[in-house]
N, C-alpha and C positions, 0 to 999 in steps of 0.2 A: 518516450522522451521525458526528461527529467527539465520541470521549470521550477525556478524562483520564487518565489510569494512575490518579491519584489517588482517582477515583469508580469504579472497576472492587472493587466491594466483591463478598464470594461470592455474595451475593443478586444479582448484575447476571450476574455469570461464570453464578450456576447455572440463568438466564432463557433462557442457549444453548440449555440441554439444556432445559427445560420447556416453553419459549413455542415451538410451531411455526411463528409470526407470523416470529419471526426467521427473518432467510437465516445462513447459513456466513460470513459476510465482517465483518470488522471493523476501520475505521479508527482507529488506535490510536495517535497521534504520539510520539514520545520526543525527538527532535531533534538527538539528540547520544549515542554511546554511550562517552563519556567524565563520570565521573562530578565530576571536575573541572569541565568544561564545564558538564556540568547546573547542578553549584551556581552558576557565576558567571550562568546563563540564570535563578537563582531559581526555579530547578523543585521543585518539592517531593518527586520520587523522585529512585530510582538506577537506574543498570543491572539491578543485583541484583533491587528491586523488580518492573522492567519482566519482566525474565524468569523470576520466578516466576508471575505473570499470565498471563504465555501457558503457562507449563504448567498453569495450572489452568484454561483455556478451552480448552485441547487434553485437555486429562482428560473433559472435559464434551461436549466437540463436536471429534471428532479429526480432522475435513475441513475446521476453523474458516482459512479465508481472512484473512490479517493485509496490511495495508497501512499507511504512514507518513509522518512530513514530518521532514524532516532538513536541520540550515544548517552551512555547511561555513562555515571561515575568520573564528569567532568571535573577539572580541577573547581574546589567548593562548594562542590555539591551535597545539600542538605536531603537528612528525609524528608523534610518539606518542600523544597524543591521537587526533588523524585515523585514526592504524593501529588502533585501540581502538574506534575507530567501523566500519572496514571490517572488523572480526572479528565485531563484535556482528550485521550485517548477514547477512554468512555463517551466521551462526549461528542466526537467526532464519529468515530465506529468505521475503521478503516477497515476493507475487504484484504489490503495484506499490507506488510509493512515490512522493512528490513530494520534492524536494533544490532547495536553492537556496546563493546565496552570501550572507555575512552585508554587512548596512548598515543604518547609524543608524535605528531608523522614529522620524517625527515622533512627539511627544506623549506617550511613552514618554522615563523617564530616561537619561540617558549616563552611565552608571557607568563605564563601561570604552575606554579610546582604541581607535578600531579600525587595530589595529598590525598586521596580518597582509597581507604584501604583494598586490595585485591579480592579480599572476600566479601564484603560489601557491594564491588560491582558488581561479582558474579551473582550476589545474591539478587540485586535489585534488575539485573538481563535477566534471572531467570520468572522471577514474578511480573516483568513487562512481558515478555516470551507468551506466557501461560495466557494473558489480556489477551493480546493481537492473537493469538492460535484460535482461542475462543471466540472472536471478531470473526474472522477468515473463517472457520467452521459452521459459524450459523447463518453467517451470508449467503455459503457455498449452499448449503441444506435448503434455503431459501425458494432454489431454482427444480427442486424434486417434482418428476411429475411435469415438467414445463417444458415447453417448444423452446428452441435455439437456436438463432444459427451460429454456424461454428465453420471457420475456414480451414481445413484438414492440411498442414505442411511437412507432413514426415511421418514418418514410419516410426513404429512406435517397436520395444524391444522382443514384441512376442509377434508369431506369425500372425499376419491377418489385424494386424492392430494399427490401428494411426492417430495422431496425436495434433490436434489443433488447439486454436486459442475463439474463445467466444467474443464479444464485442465489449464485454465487460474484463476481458483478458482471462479470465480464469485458463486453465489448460486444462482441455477436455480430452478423453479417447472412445475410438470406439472400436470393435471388434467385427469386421467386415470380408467377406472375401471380393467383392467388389473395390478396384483401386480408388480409394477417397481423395490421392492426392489432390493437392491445388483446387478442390473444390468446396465453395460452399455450401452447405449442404443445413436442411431443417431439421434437425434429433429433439428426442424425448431425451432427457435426463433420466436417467432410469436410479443411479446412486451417488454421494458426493462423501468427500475423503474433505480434510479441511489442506490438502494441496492439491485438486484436482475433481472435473468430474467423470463420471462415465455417462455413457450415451447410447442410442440403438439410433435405426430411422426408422 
């Protein structure tokens, strides 16, 4: 489920700690960690905002899994800008994130020319890219050697394989001739890929 910064009121933060329903993991998008940027995106928070959020959903649930969406190469965007964005990142240490480059979307106004050269975005998607891969990769590494549970919902593309999500979402497999579906089940992390991990029981 994808929320707001701006709906993340203490009564939603303090549903981490009360609601055992929830899992650890929370998609939380910010887009931009330049607070210049925000406002010309019309965002209704700041940086500031955002990261006091996560300290209060880490006060409440301190294993809380954070994941994002972020657009590089907005119209104005400086390298200092951009540099303000890869600090916020460092700084947060997201387990995964989606990143894209910015363009026009139909149906939505044009307030702003999009002035930021094409090589420049791509250059600055790919050095955000490399950050969050490296995030996502040592997190995933993190859990080697560790008990999990992991709910098995499909079959995975090779015989004998199935393919679940842990409570922190990662997507896990394991290689079994016993049917896993639909079940949760306790595995060893046996290896991790920075999209995925593998499992035994």
């Amino acid at each position: 489920m994808t929320s707001h910064p701006i709906d993340m009121k203490d009564s939603l933060i303090n549903a981490h700690a009360d609601n055992s329903k929830l899992m650890p993991f929370l998609h939380l998008p910010i887009q931009s960690g330049s607070d210049k940027i925000l406002k010309k995106m019309n965002r209704k928070h700041t940086v500031e905002d955002y990261l006091k959020i996560v300290e209060k959903i880490k006060n409440v649930r301190p294993d809380i899994a954070l994941s994002s969406d972020f657009i590089v190469g907005f119209p104005e965007e400086t390298d200092k800008d951009f540099e303000n964005t890869m600090k916020f990142i460092e700084k947060v240490n997201f387990v995964i994130a989606y990143s894209f480059i910015y363009s026009p979307r139909p149906g939505t106004p044009a307030q702003y020319k999009d002035n930021v050269q094409i090589s420049i975005k791509k250059a600055r998607l790919s050095a955000m890219q490399s950050l969050l891969t490296q995030q996502q990769n040592d997190y995933n590494k993190s859990f080697l050697n560790k008990n999990m549970e992991v709910l098995f919902e499909k079959r995975g593309r090779y015989e004998n394989q199935y393919v679940g999500r842990t409570i922190y979402n990662q997507s896990t497999f394991i290689n079994s001739k016993k049917n896993m579906l639909n079940q949760i089940s306790n595995v060893k992390i046996t290896n991790s890929t920075k999209f995925s991990l593998e499992c035994q029981i």
